[in-house]
BALOBA-1460 file (C-alpha; in Angstrom, 3 decimals):
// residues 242
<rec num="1" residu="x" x="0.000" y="0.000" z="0.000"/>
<rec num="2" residu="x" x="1.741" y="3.815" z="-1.019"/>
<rec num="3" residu="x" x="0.526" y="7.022" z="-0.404"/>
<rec num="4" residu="x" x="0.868" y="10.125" z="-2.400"/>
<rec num="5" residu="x" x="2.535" y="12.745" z="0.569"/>
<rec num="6" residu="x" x="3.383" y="16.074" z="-0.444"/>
<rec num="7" residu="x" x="6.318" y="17.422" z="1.974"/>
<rec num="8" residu="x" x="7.921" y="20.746" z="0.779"/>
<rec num="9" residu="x" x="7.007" y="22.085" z="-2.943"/>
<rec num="10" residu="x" x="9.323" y="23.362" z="-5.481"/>
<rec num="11" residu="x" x="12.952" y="24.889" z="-4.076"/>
<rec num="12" residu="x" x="12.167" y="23.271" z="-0.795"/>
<rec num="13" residu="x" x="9.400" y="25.715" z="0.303"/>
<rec num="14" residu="x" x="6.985" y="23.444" z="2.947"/>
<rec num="15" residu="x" x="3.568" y="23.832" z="1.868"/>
<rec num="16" residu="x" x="1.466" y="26.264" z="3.126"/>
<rec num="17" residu="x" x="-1.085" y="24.407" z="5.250"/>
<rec num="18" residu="x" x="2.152" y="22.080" z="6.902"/>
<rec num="19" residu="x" x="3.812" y="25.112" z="7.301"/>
<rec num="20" residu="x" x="0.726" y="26.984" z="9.177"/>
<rec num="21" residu="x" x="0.177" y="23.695" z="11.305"/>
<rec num="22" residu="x" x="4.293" y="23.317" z="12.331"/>
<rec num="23" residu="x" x="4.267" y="27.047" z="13.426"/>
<rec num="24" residu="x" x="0.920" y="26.145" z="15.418"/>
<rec num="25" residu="x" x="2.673" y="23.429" z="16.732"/>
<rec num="26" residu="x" x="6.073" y="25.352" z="18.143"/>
<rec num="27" residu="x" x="3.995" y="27.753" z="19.715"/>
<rec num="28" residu="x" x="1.924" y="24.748" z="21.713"/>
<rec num="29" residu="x" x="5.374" y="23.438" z="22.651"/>
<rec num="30" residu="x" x="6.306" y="27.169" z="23.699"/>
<rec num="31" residu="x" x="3.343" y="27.702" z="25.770"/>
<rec num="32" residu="x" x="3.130" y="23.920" z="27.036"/>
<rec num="33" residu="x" x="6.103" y="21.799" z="26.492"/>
<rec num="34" residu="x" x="8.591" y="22.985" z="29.027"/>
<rec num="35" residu="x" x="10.575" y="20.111" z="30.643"/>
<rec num="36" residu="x" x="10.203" y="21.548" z="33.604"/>
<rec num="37" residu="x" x="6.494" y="21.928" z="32.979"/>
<rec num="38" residu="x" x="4.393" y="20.427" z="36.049"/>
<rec num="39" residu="x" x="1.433" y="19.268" z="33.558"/>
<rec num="40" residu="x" x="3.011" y="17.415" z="31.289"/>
<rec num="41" residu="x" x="5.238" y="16.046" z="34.017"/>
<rec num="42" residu="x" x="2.152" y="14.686" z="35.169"/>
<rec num="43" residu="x" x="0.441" y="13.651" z="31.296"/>
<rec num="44" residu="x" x="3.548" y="11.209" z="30.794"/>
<rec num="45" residu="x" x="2.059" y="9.317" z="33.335"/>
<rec num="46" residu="x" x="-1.378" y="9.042" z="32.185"/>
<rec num="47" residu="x" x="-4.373" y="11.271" z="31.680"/>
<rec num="48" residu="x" x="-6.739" y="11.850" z="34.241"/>
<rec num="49" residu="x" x="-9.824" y="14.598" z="32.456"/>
<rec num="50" residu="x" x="-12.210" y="16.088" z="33.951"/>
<rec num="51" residu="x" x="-14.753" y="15.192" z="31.547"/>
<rec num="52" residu="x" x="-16.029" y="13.487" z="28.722"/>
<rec num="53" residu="x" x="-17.152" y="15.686" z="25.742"/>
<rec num="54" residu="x" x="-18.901" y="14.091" z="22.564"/>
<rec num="55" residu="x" x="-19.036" y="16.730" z="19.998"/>
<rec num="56" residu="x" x="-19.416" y="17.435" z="16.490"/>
<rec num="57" residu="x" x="-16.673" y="17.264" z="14.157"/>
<rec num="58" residu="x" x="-18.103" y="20.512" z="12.264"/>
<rec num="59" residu="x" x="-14.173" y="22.630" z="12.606"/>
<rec num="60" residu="x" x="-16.182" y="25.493" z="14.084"/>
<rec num="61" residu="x" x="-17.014" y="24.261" z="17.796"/>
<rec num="62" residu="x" x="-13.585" y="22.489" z="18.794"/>
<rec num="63" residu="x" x="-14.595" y="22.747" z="22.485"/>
<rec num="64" residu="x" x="-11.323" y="22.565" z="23.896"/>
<rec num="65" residu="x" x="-10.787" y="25.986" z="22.199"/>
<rec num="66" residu="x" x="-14.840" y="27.114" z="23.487"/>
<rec num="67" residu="x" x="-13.984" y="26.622" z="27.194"/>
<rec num="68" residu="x" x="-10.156" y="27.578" z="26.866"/>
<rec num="69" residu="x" x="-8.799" y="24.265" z="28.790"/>
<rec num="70" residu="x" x="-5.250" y="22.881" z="29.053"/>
<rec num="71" residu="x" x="-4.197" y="19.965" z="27.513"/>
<rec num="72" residu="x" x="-5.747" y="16.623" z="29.607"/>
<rec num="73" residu="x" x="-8.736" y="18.857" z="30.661"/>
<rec num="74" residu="x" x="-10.940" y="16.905" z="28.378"/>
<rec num="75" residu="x" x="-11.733" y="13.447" z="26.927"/>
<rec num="76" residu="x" x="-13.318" y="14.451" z="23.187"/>
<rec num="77" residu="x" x="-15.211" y="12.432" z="21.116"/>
<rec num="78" residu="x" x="-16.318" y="14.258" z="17.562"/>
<rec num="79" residu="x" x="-18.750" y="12.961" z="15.291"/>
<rec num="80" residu="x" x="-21.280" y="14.063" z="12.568"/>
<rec num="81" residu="x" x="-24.095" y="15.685" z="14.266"/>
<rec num="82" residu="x" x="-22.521" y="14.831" z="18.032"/>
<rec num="83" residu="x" x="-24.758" y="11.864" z="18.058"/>
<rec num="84" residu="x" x="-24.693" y="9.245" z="20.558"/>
<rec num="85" residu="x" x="-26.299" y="5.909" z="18.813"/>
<rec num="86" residu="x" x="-28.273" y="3.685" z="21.502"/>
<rec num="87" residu="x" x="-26.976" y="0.903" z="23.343"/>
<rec num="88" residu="x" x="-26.069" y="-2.030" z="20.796"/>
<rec num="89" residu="x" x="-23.657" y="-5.049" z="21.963"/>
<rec num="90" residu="x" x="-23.895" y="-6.764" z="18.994"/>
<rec num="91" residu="x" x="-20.078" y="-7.110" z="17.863"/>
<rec num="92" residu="x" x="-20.454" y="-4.468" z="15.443"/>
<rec num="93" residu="x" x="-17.629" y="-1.472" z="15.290"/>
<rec num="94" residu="x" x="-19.053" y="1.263" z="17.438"/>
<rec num="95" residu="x" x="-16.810" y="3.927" z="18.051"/>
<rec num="96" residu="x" x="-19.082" y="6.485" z="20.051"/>
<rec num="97" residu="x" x="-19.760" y="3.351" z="22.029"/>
<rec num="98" residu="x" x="-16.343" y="2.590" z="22.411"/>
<rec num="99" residu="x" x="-15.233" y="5.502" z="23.359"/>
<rec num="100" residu="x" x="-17.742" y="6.116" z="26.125"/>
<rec num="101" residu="x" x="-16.997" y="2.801" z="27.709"/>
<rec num="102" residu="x" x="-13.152" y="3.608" z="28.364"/>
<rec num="103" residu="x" x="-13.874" y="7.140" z="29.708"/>
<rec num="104" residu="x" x="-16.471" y="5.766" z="31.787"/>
<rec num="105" residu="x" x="-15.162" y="2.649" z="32.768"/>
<rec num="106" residu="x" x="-11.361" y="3.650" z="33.094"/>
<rec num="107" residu="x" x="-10.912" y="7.063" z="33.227"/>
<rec num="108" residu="x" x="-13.646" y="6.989" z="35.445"/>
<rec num="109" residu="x" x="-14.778" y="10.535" z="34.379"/>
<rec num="110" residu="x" x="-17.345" y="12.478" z="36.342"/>
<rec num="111" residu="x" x="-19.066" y="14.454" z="33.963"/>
<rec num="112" residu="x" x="-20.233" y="13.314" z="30.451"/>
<rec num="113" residu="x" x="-21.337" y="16.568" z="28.117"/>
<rec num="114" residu="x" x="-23.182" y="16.356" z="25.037"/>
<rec num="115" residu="x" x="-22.287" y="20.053" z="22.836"/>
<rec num="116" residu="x" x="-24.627" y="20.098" z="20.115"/>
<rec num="117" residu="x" x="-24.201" y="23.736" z="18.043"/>
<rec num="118" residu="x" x="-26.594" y="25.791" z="15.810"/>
<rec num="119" residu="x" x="-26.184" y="25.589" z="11.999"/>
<rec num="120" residu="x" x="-24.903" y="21.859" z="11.895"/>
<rec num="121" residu="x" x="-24.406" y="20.685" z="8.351"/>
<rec num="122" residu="x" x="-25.115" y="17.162" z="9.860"/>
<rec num="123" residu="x" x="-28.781" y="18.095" z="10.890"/>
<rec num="124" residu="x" x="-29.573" y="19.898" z="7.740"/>
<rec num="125" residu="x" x="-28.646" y="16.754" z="5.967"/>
<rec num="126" residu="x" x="-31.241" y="15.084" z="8.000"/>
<rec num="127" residu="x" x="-34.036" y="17.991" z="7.793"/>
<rec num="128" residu="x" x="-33.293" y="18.211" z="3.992"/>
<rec num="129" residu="x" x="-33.665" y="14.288" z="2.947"/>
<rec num="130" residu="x" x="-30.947" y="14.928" z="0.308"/>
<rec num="131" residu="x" x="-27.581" y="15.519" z="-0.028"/>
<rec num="132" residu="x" x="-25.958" y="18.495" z="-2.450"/>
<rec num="133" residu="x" x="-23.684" y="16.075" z="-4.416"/>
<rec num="134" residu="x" x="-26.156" y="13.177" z="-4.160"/>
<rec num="135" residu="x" x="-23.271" y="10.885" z="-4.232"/>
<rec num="136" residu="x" x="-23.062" y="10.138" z="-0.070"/>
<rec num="137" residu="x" x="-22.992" y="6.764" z="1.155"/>
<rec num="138" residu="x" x="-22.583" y="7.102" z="4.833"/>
<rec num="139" residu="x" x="-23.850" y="10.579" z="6.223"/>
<rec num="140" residu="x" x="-27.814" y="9.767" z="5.400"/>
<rec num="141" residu="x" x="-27.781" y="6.530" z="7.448"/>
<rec num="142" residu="x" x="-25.221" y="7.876" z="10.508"/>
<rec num="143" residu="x" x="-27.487" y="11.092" z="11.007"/>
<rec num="144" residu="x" x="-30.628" y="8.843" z="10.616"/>
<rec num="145" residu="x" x="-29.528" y="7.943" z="14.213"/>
<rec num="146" residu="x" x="-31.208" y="11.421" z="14.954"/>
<rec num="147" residu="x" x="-34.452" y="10.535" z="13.189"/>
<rec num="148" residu="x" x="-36.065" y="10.900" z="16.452"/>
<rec num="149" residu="x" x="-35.071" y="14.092" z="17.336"/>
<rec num="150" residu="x" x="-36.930" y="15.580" z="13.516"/>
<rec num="151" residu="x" x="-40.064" y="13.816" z="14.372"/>
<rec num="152" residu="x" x="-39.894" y="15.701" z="17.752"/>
<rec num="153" residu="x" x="-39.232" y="18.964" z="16.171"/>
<rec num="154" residu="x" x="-42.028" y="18.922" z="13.492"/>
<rec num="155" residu="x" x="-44.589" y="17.879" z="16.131"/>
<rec num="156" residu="x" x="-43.592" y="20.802" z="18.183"/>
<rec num="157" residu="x" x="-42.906" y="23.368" z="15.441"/>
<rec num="158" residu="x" x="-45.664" y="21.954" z="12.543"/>
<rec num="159" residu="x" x="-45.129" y="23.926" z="9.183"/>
<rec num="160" residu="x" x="-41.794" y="25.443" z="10.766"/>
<rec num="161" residu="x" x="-39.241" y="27.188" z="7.804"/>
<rec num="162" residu="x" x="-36.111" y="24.940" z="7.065"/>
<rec num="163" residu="x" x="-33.791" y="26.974" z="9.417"/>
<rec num="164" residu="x" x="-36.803" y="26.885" z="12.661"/>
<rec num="165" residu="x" x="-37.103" y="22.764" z="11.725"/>
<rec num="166" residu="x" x="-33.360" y="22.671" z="11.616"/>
<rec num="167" residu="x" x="-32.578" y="24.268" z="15.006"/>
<rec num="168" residu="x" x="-35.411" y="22.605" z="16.973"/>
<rec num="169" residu="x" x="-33.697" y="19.195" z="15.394"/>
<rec num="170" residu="x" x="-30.743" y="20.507" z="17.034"/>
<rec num="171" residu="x" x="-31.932" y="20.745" z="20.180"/>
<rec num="172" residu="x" x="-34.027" y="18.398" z="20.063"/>
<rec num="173" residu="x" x="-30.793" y="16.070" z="19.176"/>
<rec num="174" residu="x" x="-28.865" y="16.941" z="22.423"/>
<rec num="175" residu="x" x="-31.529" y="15.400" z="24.380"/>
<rec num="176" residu="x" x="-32.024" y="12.594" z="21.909"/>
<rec num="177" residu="x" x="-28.213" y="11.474" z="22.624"/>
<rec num="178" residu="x" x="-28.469" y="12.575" z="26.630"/>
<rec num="179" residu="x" x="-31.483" y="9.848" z="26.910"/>
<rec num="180" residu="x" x="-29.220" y="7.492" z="24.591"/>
<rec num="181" residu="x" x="-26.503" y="7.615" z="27.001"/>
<rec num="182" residu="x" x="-28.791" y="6.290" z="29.788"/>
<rec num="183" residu="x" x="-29.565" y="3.540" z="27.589"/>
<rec num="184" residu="x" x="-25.953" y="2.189" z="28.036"/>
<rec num="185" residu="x" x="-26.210" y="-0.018" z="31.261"/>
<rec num="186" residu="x" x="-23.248" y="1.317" z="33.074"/>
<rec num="187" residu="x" x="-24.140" y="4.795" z="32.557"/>
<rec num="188" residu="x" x="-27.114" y="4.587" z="34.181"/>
<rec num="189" residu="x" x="-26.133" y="2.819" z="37.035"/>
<rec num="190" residu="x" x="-23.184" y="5.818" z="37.247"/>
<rec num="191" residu="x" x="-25.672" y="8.063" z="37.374"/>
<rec num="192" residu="x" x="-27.970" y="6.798" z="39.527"/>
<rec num="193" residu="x" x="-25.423" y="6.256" z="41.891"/>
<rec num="194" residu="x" x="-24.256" y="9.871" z="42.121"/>
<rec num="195" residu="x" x="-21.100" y="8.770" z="40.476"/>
<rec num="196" residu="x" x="-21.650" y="10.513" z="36.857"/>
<rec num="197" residu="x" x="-23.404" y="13.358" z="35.992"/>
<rec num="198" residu="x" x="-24.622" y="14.217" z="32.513"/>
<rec num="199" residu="x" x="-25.097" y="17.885" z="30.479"/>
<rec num="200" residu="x" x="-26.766" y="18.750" z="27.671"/>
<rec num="201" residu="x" x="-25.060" y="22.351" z="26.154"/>
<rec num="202" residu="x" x="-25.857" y="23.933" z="22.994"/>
<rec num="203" residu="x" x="-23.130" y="26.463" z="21.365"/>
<rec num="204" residu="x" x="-25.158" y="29.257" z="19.265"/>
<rec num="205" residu="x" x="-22.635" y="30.483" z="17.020"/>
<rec num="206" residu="x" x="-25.297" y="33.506" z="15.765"/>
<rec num="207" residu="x" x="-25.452" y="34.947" z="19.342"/>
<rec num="208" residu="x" x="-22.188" y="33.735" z="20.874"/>
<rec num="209" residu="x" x="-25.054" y="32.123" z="23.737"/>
<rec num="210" residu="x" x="-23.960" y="28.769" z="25.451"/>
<rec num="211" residu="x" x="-27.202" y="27.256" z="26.357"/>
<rec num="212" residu="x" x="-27.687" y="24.404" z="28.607"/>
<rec num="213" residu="x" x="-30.937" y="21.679" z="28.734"/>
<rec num="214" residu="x" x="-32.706" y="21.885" z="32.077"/>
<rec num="215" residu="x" x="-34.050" y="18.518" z="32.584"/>
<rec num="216" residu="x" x="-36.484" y="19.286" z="35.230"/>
<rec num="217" residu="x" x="-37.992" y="22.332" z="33.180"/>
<rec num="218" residu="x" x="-37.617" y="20.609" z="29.848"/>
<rec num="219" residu="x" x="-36.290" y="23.522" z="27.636"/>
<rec num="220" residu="x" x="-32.865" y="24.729" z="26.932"/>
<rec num="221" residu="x" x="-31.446" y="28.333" z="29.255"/>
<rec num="222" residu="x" x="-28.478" y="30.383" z="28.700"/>
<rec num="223" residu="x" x="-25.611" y="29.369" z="30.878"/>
<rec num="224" residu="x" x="-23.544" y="31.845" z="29.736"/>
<rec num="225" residu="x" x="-25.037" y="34.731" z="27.926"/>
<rec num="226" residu="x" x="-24.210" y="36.726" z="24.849"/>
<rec num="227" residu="x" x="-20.648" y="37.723" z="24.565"/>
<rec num="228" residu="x" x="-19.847" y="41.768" z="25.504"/>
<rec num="229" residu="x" x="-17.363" y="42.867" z="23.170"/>
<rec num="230" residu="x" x="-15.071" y="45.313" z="24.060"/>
<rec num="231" residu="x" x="-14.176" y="47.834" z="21.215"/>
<rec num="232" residu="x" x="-10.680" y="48.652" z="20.165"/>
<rec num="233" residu="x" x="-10.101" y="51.600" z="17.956"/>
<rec num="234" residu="x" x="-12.528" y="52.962" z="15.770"/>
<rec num="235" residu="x" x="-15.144" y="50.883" z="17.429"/>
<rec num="236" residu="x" x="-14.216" y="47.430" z="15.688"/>
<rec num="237" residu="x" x="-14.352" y="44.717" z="18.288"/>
<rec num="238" residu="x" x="-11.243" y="43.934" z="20.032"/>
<rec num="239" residu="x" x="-9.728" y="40.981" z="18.365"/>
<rec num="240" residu="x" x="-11.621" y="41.711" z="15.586"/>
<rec num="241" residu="x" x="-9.770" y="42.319" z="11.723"/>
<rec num="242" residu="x" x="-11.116" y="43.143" z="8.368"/>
């Protein structure tokens, strides 16, 4: 088996993207990778997170980068659509499932947290029926896992626009895969026990809102609110470039 791997291009320049990844990279090492660095002293030894996060895999809601943590904060899992598939021993390759059972099992995590996010090209897949190239194989069945959470949203939202139907779906997805988790065995029992807690969050990336599904209300509030940007010169938001 051979690859095709592109390494520098002509006169030895390193391609563009490698070479905007390697500079990434030194300055990780430059804010992280000291010798004498106490975390990673401790990460050769193992990891130890504070939480399990199953996310999507859409490049705009990496939520290490959303809640700012350190390297070994969190144990990620990123999928189409954040979707947690129900409960299935039946020898088949399950990754979600996989992945769940070693952080719950041996990292023993605490906290599991479902991020769902607004304008997920997974979901609109679903809400749509069709795909643009109409050549996928695998995204129509994978988000079909989520056919629940449409039928949900069209009985509360009947005759709903695309984008309302596609947004309830979302939502209505994050508790889909919360009340999927609790149909894995030793999840339940976790949780029942006081030894796991679950959370349902939803990133809004048109208001900058991090909402969060109240199970005893049954609706979705802001746990932290819309963003307050601080203007630099000329009133353009700080951090801000044109």
């Amino acid at each position: 088996m051979s690859f095709h791997i592109t390494r520098v291009h002509k006169a030895g320049r390193q391609h563009p993207l490698v070479f905007r990844l390697t500079s990434g990279f030194r300055r990780f090492q430059h804010r992280w990778y000291h010798p004498e660095e106490p975390l990673f002293q401790e990460l050769r030894n193992g990891q130890n997170p504070l939480a399990l996060v199953i996310a999507c895999c859409d490049s705009r809601v990496d939520p290490v980068l959303l809640t700012d943590c350190r390297p070994g904060d969190l144990f990620v899992v990123r999928n189409v659509a954040n979707l947690v598939p129900p409960y299935a021993p039946d020898g088949g390759r399950h990754g979600v499932s996989a992945a769940l059972e070693y952080a719950v099992k041996h990292l023993e995590v605490k906290d599991i947290i479902i991020m769902g996010h607004a304008c997920c090209g997974g979901i609109k897949a679903l809400v749509t029926g069709t795909d643009e190239s109409g050549d996928d194989e695998f995204i129509g069945p994978w988000v079909d896992v989520a056919r629940h959470a449409l039928e949900k949203a069209d009985e509360d939202m009947p005759g709903a626009c695309a984008a309302d139907r596609a947004r309830a779906c979302e939502l209505w997805n994050v508790r889909l895969s919360l009340r999927n988790l609790l149909s894995f065995p030793w999840v339940k029992s976790a949780v029942e026990e006081g030894r796991l807690f679950l959370h349902g969050w939803y990133f809004d990336l048109q208001s900058g809102e991090l909402l969060e599904y109240d199970d005893i209300r049954g609706d979705f509030h802001p746990l932290v609110g819309r963003p307050h940007l601080h203007t630099g010169q000329g009133g353009v938001p700080a951090g801000k470039h044109s």
